[in-house]
N, CA, C and O atoms as a Tripos MOL2 file, in Angstrom:
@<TRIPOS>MOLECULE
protein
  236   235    59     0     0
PROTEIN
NO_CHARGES

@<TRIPOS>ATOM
      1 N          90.3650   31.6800  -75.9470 N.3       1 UNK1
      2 CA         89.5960   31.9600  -74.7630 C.3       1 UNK1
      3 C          90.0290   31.0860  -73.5920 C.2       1 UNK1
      4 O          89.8960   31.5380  -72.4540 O.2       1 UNK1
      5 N          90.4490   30.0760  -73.7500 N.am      2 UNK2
      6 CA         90.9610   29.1100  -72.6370 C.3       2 UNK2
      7 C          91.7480   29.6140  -72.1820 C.2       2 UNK2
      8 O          91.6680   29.9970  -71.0150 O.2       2 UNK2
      9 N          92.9290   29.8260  -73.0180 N.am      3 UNK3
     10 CA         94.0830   30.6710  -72.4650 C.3       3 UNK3
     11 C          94.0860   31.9370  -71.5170 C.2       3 UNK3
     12 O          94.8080   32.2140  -70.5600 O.2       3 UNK3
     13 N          93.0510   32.6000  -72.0990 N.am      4 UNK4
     14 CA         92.3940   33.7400  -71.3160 C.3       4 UNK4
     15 C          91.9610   33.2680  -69.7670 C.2       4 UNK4
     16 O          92.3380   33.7810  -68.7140 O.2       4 UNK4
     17 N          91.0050   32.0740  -69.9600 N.am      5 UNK5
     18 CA         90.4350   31.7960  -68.2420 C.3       5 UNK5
     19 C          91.7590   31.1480  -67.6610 C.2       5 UNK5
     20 O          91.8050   30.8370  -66.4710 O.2       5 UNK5
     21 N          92.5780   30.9950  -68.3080 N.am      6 UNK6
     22 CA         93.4860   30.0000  -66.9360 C.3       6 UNK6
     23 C          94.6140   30.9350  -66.7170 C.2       6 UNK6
     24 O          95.2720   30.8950  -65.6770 O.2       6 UNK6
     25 N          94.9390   32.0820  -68.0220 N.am      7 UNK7
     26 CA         95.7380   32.8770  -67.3440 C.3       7 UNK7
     27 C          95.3200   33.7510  -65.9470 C.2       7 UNK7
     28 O          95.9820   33.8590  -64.9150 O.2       7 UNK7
     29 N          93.7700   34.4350  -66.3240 N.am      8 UNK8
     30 CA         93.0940   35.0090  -65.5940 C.3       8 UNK8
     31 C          92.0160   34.5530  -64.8420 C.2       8 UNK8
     32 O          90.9200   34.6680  -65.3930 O.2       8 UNK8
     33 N          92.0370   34.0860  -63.7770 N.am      9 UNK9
     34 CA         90.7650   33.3420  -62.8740 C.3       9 UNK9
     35 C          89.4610   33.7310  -62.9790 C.2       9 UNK9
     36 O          88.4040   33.1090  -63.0840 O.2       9 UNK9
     37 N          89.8930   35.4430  -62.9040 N.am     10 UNK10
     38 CA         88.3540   35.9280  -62.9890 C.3      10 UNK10
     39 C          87.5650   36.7070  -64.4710 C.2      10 UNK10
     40 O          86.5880   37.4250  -64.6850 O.2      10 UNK10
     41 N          88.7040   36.0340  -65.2960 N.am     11 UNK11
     42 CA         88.1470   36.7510  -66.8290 C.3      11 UNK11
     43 C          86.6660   35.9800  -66.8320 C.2      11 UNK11
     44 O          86.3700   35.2670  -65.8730 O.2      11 UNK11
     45 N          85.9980   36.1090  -67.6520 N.am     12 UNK12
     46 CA         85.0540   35.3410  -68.4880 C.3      12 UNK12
     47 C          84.2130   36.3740  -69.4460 C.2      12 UNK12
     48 O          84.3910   37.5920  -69.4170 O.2      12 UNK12
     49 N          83.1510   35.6250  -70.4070 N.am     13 UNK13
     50 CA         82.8420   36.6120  -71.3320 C.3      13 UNK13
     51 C          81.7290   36.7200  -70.6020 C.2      13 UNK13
     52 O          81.2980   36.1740  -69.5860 O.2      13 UNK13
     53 N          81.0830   38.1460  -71.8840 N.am     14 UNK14
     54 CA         79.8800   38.5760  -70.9490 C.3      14 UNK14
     55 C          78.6210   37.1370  -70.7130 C.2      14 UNK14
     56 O          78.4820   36.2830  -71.5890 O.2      14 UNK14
     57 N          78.0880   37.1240  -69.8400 N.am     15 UNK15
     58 CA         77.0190   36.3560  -69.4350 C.3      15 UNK15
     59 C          77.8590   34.8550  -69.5050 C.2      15 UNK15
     60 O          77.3730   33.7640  -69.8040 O.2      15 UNK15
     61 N          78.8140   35.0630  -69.2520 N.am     16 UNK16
     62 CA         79.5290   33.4870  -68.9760 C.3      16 UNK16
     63 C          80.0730   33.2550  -67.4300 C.2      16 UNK16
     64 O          79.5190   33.9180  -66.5530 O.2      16 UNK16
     65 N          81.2920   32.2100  -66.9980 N.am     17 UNK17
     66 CA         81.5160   32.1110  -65.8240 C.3      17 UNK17
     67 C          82.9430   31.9310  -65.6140 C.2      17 UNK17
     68 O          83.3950   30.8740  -66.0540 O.2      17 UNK17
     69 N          83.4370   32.4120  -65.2660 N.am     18 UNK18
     70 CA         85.3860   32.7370  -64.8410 C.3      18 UNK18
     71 C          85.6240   31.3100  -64.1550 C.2      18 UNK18
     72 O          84.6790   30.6690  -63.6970 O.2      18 UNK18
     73 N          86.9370   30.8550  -64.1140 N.am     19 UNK19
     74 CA         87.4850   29.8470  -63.7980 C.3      19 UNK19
     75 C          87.3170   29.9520  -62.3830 C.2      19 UNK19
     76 O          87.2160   28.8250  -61.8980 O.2      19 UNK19
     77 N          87.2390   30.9600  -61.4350 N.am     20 UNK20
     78 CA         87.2010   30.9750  -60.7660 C.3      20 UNK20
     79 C          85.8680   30.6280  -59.5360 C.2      20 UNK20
     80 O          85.8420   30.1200  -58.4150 O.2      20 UNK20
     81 N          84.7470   31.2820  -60.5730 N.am     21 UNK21
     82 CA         83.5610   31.0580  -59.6950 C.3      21 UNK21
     83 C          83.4300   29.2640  -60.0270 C.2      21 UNK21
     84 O          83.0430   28.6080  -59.0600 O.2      21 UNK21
     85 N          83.7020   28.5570  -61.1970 N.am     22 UNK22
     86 CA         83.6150   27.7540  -61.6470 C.3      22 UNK22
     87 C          84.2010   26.5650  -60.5700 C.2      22 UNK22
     88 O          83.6270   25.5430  -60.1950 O.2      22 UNK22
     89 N          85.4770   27.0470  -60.2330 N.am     23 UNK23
     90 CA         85.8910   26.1330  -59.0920 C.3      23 UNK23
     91 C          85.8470   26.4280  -57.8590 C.2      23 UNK23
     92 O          86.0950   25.5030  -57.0860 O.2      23 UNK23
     93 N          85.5030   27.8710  -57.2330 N.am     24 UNK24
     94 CA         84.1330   27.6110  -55.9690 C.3      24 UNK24
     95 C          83.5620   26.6500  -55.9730 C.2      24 UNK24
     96 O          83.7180   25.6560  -55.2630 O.2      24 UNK24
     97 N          82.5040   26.9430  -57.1500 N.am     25 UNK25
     98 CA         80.9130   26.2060  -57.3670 C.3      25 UNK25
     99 C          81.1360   24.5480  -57.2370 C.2      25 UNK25
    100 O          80.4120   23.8010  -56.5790 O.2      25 UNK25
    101 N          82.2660   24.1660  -57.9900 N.am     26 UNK26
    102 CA         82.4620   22.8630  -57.8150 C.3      26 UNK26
    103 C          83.2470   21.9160  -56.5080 C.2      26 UNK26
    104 O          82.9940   20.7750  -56.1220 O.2      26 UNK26
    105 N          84.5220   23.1340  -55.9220 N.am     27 UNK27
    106 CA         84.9340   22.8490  -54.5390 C.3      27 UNK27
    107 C          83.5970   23.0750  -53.4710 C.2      27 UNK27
    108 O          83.6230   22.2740  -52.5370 O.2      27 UNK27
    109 N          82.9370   23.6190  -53.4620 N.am     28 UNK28
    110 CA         82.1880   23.7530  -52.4570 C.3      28 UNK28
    111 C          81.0670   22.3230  -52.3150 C.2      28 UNK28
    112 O          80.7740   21.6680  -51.3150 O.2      28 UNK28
    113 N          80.5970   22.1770  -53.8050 N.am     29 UNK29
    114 CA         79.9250   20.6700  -53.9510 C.3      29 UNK29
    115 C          80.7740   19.3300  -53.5350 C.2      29 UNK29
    116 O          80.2210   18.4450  -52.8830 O.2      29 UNK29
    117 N          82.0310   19.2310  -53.9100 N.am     30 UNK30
    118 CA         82.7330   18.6030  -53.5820 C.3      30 UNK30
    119 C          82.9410   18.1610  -52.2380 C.2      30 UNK30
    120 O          82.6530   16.9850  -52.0180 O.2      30 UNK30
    121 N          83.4120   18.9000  -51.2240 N.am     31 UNK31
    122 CA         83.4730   18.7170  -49.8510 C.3      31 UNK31
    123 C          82.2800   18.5030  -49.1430 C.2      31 UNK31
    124 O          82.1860   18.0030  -48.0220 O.2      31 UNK31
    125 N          80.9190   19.1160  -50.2270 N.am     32 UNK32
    126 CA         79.3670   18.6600  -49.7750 C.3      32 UNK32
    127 C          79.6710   17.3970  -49.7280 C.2      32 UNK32
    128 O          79.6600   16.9660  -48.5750 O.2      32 UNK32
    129 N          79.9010   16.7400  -50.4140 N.am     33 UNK33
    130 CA         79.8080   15.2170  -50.8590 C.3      33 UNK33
    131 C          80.2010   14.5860  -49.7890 C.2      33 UNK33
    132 O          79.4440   14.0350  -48.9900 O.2      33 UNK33
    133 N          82.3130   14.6670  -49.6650 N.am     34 UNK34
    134 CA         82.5100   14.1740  -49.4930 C.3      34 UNK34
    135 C          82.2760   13.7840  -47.8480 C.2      34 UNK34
    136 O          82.3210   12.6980  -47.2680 O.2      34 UNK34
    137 N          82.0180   15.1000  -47.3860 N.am     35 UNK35
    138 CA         81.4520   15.1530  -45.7380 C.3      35 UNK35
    139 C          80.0410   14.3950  -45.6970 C.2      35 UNK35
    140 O          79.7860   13.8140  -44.6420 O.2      35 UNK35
    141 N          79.1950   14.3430  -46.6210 N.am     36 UNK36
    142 CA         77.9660   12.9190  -46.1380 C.3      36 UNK36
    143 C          78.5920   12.0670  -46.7280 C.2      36 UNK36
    144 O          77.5930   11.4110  -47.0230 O.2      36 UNK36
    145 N          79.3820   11.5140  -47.1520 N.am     37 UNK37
    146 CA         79.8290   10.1960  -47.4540 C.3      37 UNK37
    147 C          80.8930    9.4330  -47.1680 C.2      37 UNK37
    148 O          81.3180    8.4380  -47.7550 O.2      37 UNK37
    149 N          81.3000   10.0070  -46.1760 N.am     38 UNK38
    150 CA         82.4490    9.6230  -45.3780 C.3      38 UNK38
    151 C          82.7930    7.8930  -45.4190 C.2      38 UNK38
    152 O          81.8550    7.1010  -45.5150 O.2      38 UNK38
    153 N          83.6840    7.5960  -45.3660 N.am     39 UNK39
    154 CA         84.1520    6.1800  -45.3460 C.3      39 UNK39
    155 C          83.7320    5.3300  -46.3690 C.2      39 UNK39
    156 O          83.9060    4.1120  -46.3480 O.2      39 UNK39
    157 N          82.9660    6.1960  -47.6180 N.am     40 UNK40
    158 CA         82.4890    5.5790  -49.0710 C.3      40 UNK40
    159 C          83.2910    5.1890  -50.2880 C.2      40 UNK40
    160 O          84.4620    5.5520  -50.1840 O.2      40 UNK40
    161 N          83.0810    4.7190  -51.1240 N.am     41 UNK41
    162 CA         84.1750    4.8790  -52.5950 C.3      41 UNK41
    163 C          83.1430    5.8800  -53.0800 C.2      41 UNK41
    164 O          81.9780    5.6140  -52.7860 O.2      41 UNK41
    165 N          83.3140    6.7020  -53.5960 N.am     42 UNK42
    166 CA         82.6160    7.6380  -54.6330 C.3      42 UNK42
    167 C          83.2840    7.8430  -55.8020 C.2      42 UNK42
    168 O          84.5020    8.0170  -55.7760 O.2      42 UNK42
    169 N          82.5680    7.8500  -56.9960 N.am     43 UNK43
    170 CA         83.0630    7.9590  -58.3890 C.3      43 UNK43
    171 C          82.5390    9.1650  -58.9190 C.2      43 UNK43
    172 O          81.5590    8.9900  -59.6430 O.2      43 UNK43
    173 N          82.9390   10.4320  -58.7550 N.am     44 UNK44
    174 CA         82.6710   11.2730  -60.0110 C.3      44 UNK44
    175 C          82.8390   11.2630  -61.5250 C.2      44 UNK44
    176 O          83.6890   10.5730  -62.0870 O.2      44 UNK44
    177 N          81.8840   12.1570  -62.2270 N.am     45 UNK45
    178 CA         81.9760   12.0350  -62.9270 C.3      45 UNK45
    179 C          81.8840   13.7960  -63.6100 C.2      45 UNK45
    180 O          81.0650   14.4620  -62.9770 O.2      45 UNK45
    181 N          82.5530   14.5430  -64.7050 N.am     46 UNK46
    182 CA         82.2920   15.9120  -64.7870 C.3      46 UNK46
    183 C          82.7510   16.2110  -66.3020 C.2      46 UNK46
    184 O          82.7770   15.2700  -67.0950 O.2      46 UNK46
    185 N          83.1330   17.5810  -66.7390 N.am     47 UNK47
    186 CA         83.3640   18.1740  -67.7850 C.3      47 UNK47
    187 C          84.8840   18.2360  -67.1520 C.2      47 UNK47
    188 O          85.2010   18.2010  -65.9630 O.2      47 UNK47
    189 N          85.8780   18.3570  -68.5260 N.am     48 UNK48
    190 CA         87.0820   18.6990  -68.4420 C.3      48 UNK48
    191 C          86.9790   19.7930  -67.5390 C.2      48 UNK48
    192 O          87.2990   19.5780  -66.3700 O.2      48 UNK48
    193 N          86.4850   21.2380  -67.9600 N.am     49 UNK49
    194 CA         86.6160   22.7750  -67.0470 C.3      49 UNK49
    195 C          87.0630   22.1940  -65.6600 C.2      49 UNK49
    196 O          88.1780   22.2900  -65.1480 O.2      49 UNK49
    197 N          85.5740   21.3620  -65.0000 N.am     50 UNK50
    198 CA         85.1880   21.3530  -63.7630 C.3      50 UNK50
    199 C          86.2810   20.2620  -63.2810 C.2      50 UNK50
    200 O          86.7720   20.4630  -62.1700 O.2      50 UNK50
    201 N          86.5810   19.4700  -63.7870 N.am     51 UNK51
    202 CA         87.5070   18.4960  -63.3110 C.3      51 UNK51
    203 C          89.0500   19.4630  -62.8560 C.2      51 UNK51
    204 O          89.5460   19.4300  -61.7290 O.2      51 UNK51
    205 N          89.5450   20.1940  -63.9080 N.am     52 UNK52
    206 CA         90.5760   20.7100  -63.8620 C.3      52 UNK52
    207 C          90.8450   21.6410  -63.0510 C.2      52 UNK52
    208 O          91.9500   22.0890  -62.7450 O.2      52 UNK52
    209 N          89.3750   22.0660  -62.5440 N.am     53 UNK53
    210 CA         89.4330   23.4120  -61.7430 C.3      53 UNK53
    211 C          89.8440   22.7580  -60.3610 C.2      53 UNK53
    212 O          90.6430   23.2160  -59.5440 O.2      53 UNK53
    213 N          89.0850   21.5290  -60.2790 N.am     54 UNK54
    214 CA         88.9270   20.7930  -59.1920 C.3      54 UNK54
    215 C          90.6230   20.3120  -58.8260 C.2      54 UNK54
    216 O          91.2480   20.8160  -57.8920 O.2      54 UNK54
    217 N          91.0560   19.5150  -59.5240 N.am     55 UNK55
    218 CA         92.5760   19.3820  -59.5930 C.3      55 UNK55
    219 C          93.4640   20.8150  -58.8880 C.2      55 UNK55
    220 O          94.1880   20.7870  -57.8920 O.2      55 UNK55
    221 N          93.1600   21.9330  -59.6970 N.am     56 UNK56
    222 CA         93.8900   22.9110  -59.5270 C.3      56 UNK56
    223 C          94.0460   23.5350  -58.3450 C.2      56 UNK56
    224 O          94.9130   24.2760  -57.8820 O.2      56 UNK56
    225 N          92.7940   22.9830  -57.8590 N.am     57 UNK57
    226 CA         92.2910   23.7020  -56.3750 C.3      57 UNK57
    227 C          93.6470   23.0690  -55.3000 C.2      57 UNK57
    228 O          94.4150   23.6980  -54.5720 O.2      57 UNK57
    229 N          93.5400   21.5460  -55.5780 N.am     58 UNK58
    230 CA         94.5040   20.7760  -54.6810 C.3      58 UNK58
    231 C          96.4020   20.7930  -55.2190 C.2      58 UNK58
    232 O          97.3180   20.2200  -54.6290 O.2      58 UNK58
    233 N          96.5040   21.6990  -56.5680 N.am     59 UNK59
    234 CA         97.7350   21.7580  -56.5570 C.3      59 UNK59
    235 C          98.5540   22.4950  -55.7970 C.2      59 UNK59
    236 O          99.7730   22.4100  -55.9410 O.2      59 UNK59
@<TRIPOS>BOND
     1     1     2 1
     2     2     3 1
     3     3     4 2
     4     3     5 am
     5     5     6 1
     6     6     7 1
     7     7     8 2
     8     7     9 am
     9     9    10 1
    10    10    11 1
    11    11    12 2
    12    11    13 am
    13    13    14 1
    14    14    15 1
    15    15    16 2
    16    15    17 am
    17    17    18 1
    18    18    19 1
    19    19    20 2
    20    19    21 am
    21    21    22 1
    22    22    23 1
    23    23    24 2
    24    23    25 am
    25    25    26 1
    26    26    27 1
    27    27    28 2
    28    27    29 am
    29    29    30 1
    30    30    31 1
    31    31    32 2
    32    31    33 am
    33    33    34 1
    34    34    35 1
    35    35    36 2
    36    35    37 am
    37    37    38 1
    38    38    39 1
    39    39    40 2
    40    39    41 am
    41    41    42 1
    42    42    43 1
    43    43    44 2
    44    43    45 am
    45    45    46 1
    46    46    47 1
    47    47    48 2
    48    47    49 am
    49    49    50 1
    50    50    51 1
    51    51    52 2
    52    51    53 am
    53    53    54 1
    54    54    55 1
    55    55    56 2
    56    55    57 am
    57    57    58 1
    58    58    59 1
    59    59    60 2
    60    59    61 am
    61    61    62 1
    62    62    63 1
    63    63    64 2
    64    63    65 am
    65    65    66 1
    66    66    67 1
    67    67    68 2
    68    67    69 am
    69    69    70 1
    70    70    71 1
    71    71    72 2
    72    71    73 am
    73    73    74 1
    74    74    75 1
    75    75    76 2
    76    75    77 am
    77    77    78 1
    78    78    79 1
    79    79    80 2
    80    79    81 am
    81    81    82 1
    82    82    83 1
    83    83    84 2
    84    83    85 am
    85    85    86 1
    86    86    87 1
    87    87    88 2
    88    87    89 am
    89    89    90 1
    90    90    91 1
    91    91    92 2
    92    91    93 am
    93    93    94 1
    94    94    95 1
    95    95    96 2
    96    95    97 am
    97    97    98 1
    98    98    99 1
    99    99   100 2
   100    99   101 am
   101   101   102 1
   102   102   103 1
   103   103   104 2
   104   103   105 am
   105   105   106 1
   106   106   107 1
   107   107   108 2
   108   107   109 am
   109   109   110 1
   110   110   111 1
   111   111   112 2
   112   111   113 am
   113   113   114 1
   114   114   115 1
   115   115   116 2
   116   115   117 am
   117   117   118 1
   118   118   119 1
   119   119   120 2
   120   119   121 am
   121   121   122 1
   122   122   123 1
   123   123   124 2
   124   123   125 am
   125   125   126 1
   126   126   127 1
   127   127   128 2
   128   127   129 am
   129   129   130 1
   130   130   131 1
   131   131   132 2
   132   131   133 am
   133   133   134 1
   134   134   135 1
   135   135   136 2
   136   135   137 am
   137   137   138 1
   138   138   139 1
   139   139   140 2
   140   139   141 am
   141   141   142 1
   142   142   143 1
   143   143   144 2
   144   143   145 am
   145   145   146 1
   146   146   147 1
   147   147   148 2
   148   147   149 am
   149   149   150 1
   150   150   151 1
   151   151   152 2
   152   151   153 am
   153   153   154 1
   154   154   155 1
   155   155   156 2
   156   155   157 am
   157   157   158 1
   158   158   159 1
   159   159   160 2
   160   159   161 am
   161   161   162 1
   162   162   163 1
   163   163   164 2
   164   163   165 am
   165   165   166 1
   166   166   167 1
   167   167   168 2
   168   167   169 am
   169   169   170 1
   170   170   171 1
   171   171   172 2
   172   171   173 am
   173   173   174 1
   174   174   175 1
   175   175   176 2
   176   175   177 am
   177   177   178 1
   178   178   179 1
   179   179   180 2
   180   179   181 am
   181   181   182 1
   182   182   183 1
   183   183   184 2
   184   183   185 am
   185   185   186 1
   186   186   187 1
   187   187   188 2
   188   187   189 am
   189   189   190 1
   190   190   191 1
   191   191   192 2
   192   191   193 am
   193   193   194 1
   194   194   195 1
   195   195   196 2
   196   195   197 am
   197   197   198 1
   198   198   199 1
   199   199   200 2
   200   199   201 am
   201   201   202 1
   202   202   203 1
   203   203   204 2
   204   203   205 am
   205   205   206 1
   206   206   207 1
   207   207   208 2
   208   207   209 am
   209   209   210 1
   210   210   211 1
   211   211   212 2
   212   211   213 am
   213   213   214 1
   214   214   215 1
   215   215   216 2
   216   215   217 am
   217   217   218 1
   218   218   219 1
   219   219   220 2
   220   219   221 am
   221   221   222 1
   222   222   223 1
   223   223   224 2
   224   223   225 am
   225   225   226 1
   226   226   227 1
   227   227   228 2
   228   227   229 am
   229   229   230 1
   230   230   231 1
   231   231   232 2
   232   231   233 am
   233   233   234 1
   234   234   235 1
   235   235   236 2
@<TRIPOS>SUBSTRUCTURE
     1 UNK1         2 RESIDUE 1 A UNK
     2 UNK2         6 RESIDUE 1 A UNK
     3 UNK3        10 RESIDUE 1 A UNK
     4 UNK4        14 RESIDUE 1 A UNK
     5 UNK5        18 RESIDUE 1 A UNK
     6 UNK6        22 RESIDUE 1 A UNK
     7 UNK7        26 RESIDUE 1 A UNK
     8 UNK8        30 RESIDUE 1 A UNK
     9 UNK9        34 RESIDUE 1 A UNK
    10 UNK10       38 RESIDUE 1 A UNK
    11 UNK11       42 RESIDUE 1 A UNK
    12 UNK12       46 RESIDUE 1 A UNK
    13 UNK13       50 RESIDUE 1 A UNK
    14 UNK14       54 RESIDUE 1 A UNK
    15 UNK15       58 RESIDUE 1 A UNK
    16 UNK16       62 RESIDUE 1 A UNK
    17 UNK17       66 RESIDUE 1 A UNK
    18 UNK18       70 RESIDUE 1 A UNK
    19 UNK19       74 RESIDUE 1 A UNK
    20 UNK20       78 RESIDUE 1 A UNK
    21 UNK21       82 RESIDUE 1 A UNK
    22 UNK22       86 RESIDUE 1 A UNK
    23 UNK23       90 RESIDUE 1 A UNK
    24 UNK24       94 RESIDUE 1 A UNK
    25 UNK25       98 RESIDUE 1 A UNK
    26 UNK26      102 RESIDUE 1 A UNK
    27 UNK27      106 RESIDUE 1 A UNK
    28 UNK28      110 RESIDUE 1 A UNK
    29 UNK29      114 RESIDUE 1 A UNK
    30 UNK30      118 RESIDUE 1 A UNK
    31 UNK31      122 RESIDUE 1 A UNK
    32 UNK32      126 RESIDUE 1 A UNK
    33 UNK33      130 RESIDUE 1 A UNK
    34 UNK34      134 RESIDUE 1 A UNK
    35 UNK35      138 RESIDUE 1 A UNK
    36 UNK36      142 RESIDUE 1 A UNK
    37 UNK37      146 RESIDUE 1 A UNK
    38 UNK38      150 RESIDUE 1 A UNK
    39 UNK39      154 RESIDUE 1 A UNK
    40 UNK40      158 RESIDUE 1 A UNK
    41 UNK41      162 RESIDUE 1 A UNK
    42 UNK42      166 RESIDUE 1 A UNK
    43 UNK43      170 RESIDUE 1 A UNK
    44 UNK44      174 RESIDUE 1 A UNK
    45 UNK45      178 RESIDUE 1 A UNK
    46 UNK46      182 RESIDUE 1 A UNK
    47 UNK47      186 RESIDUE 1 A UNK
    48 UNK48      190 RESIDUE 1 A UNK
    49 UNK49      194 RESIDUE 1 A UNK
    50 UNK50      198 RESIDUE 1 A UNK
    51 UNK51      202 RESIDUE 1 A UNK
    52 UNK52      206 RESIDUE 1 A UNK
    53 UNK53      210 RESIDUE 1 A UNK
    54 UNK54      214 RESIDUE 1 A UNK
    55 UNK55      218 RESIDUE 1 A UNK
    56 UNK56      222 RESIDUE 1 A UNK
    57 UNK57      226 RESIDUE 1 A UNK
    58 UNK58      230 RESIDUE 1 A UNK
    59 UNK59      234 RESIDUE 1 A UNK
């Protein structure tokens, strides 16, 4: 199934969530952040998925 979401962004199973909405959901929180916290250190912290999606976004 992994193989499945990263070949395909928008696969997922029924009542689940595609790699894709997955790293919306988390880019969009992300830039929430980092725009009120400007000039901060911030430490996240997440699940492999969300981390990787996050990565992937900036490759």
């Amino acid at each position: 199934m992994l193989k499945k979401r990263w070949d395909n962004f928008d696969f997922h199973e029924e009542n689940g969530e595609s790699m894709n909405s997955l790293q919306q959901r988390n880019i969009a929180v992300l830039f929430e952040i980092l725009s009120k916290h400007k000039n901060e250190n911030i430490l996240f912290s997440t699940h492999g998925a969300a981390l990787s999606s996050i990565l992937n976004y900036f490759n």
